[in-house]
VEXDREN-2710 file (C-alpha; in Angstrom, 1 decimal):
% VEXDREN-2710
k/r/px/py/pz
1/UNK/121.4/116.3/85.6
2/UNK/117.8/115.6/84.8
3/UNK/115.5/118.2/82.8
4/UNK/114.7/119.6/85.7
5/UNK/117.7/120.5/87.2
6/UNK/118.4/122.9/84.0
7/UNK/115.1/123.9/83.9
8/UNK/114.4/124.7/87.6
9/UNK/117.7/124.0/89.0
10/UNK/119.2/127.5/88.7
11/UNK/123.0/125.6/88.6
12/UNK/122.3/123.3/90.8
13/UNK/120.0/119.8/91.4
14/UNK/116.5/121.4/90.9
15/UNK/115.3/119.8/94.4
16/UNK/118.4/121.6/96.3
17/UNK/117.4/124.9/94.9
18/UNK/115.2/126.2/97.8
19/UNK/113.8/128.7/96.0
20/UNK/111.7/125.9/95.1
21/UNK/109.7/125.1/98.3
22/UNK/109.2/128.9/98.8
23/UNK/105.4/130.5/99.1
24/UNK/106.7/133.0/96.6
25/UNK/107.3/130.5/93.7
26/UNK/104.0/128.6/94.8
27/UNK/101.7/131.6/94.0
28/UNK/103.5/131.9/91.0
29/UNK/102.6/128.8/89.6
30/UNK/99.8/127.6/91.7
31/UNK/96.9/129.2/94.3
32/UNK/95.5/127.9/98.2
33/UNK/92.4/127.1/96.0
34/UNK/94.2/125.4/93.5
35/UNK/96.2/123.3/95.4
36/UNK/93.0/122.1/97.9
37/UNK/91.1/121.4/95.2
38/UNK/93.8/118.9/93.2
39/UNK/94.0/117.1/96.9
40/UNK/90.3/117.4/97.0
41/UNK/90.2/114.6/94.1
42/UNK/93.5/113.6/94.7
43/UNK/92.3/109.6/95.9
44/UNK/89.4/109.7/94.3
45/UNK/91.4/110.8/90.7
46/UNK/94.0/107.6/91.3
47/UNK/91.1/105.0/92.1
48/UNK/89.5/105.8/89.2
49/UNK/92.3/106.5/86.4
50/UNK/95.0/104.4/86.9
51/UNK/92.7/101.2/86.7
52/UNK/91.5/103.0/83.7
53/UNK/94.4/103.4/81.8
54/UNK/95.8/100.0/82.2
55/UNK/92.7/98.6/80.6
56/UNK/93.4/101.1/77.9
57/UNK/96.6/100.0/77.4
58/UNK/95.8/96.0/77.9
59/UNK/93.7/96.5/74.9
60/UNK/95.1/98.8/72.6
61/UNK/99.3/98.8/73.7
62/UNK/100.7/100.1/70.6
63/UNK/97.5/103.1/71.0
64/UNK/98.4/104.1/74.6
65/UNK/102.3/103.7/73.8
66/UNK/102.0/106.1/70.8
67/UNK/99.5/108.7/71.8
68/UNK/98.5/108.2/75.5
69/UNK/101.8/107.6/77.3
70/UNK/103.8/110.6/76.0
71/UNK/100.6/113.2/76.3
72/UNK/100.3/111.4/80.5
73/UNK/103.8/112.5/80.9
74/UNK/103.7/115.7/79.7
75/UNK/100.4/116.7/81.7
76/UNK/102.7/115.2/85.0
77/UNK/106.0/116.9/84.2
78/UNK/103.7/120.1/84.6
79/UNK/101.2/119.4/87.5
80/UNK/102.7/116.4/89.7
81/UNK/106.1/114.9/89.0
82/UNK/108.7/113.6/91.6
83/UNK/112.4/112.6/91.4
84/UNK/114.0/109.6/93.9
85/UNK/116.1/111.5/96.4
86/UNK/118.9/109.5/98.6
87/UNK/118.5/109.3/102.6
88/UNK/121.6/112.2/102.5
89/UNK/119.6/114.3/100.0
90/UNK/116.4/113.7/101.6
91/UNK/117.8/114.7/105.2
92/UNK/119.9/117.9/103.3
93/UNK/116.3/119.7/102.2
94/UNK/115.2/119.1/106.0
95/UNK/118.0/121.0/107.1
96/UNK/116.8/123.7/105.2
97/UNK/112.8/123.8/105.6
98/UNK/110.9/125.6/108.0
99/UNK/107.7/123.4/108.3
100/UNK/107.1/119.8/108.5
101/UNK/103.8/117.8/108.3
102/UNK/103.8/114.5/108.5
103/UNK/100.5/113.3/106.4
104/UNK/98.4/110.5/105.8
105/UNK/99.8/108.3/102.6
106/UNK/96.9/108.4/99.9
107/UNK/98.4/106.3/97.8
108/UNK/98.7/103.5/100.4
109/UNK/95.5/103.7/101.4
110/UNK/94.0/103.2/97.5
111/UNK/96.0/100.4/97.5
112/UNK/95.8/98.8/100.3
113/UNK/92.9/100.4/101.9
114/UNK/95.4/100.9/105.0
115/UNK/96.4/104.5/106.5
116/UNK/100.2/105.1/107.0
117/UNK/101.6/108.3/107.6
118/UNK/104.9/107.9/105.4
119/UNK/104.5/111.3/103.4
120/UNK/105.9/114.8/104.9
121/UNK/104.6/118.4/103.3
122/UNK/107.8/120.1/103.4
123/UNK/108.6/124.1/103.3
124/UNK/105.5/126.1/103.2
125/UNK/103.0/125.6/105.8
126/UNK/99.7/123.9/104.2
127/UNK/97.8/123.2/107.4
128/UNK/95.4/125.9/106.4
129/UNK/95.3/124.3/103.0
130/UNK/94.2/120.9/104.3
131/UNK/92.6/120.9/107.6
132/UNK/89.4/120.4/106.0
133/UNK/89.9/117.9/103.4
134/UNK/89.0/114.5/104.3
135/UNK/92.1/112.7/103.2
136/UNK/94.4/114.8/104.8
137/UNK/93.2/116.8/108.1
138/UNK/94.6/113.9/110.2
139/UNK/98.3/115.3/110.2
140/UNK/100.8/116.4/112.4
141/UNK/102.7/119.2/112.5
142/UNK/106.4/117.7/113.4
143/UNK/110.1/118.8/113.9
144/UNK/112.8/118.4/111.4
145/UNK/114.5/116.3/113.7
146/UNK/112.1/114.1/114.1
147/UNK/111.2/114.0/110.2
148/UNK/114.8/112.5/109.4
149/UNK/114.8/110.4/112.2
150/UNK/111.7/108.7/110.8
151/UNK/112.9/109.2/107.1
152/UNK/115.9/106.8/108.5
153/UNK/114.2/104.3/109.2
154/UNK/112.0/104.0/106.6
155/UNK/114.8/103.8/104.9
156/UNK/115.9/100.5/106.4
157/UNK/112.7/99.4/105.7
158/UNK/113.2/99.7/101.8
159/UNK/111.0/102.6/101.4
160/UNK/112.8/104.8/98.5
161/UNK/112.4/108.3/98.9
162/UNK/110.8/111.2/96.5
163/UNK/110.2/114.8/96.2
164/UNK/107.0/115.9/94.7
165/UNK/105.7/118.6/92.6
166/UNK/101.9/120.5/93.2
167/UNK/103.0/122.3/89.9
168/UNK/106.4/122.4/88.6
169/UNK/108.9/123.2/89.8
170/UNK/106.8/124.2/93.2
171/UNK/108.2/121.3/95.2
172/UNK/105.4/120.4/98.0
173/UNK/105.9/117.1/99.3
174/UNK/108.5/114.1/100.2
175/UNK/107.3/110.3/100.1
176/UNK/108.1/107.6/101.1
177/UNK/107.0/104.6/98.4
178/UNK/107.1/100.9/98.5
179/UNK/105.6/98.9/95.8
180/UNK/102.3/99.6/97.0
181/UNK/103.3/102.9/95.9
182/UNK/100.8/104.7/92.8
183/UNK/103.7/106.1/91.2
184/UNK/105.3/102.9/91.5
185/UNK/102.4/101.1/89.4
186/UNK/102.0/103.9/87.4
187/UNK/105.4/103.8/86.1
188/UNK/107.9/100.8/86.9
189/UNK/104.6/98.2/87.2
190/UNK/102.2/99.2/84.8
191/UNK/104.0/101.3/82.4
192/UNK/101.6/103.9/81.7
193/UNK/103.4/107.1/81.7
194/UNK/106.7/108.8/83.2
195/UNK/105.7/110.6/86.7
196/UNK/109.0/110.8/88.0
197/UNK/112.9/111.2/87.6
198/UNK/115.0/108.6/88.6
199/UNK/117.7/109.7/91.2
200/UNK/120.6/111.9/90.2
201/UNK/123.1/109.1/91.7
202/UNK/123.3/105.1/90.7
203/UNK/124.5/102.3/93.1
204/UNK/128.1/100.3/93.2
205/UNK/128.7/97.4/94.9
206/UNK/132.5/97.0/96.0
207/UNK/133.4/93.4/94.4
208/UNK/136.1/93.4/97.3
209/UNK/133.7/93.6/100.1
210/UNK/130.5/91.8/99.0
211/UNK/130.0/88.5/100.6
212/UNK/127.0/87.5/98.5
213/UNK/124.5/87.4/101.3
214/UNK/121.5/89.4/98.5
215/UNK/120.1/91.0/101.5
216/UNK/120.9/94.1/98.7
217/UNK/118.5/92.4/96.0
218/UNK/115.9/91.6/98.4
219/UNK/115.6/95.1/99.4
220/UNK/115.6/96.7/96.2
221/UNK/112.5/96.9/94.0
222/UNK/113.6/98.0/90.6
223/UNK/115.2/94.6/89.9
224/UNK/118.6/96.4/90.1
225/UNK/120.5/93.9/91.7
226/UNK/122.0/90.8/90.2
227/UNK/123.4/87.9/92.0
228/UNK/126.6/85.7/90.5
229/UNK/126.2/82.0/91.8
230/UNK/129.2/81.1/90.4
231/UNK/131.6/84.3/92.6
232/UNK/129.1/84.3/94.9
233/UNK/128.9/88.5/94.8
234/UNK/125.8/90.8/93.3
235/UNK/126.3/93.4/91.0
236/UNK/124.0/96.0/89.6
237/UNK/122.1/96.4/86.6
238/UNK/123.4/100.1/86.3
239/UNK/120.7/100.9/83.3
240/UNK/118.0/99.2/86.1
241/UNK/119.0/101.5/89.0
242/UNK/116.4/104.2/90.2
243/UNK/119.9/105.4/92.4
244/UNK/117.3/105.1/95.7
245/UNK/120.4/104.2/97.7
246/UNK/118.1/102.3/100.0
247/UNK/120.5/99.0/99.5
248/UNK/123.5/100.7/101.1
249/UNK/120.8/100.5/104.8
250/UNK/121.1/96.3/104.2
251/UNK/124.5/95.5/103.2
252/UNK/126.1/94.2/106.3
253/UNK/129.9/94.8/104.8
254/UNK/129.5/98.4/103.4
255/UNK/129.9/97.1/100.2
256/UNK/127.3/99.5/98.2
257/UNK/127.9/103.1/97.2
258/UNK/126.7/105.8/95.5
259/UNK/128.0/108.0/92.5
260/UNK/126.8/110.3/90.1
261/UNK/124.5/109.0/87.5
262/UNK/126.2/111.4/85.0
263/UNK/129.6/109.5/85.6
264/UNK/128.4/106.6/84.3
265/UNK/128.2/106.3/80.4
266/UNK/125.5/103.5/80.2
267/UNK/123.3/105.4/82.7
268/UNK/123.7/109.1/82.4
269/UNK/120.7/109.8/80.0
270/UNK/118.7/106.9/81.2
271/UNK/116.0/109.0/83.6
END
């Protein structure tokens, strides 16, 4: 289990530990004003930083590897870290919420300048929280139902699927990234600090059932899956695999599963 989980997890996966999502842990570690104003800057603080830091790091890597990396990481383990969920994870916590909001994607819209509503404040209700804020008063206050219907097929898509922290181990948000994804850059693309937990599970692919057709490594965006001309099968890069699960929605023969990352011995530390 990650750090997390025996920190937060109280025996369990940390993000399966409702008491996380509850109002009463929230005001333990955060406040209403708190929390509106870290949205508040929450665009703003991306568009500025992360093109920051990468020039930082283009010019002085061993610098920003030594010094600035580690102390980025710790300041998001505390204030806003996430962990990959699976589809089955992801739609277990939705069983068990009380509110849904569908909200606009901030991240997408730094990136792309585009607005797509692929990110869902889960447990306590924040509408009174962000009804004024720019970025985020155009939401919708949906069902569970239809959260995992659309989770579903985002997962088709090759979205992979997160839980979010608004200080840790208050557990605010769900997201649904693609490469366009800050945290994406910010970690996997860029490099330039940890800011979230890769899943608790890693992918298989059935040798057996495979037929080759890398519809799996087209989908995947962690450069996980390996294709063998030569048997005509993929494989998986096991110490590459975020454990996003988001494969298994492509793979015509049913060939891909998932397992605990703690069974494997190459990938059980590697978070």
């Amino acid at each position: 289990m990650c750090e997390f989980c025996v920190s937060h997890g109280e025996g369990k996966i940390w993000y399966e530990n409702m008491t996380n999502y509850s109002r009463e842990l929230f005001l333990k570690v955060n406040s209403d004003a708190g929390l509106k104003k870290f949205l508040s800057h929450f665009g703003q603080a991306m568009q500025e930083n992360i093109p920051r830091a990468e020039k930082w790091q283009t010019r002085l890597p061993r610098i920003y590897n030594l010094l600035l990396y580690p102390w980025f990481t710790r300041n998001q383990k505390k204030n806003h870290f996430g962990q990959i969920v699976p589809l089955e994870g992801i739609e277990n916590v939705l069983d068990r919420v009380d509110s849904v909001i569908r909200l606009p994607c901030i991240c997408r819209k730094v990136a792309t300048g585009v607005e797509k509503r692929y990110c869902y404040a889960v447990g306590m209700d924040t509408s009174h929280i962000i009804e004024d804020l720019p970025d985020f008063r155009n939401f919708d206050k949906i069902t569970t139902t239809t959260a995992k219907t659309e989770i579903k097929e985002l997962d088709k898509e090759g979205m992979t699927h997160s839980v979010w922290t608004f200080k840790t181990p208050y557990i605010g948000a769900i997201c649904n990234c693609d490469q366009d994804c800050m945290a994406y850059r910010v970690q996997y693309r860029s490099k330039l600090a940890k800011v979230m937990w890769k899943a608790e599970y890693v992918a298989a692919i059935d040798p057996d059932r495979c037929r080759g057709c890398k519809l799996c490594r087209k989908q995947c965006v962690f450069d996980a899956v390996n294709y063998d001309p030569a048997n005509a099968k993929c494989t998986i890069e096991i110490t590459n695999c975020y454990g996003c699960g988001v494969c298994r929605a492509v793979c015509p023969e049913e060939a891909i599963t998932l397992f605990p990352r703690e069974q494997a011995p190459r990938a059980a530390g590697n978070w």
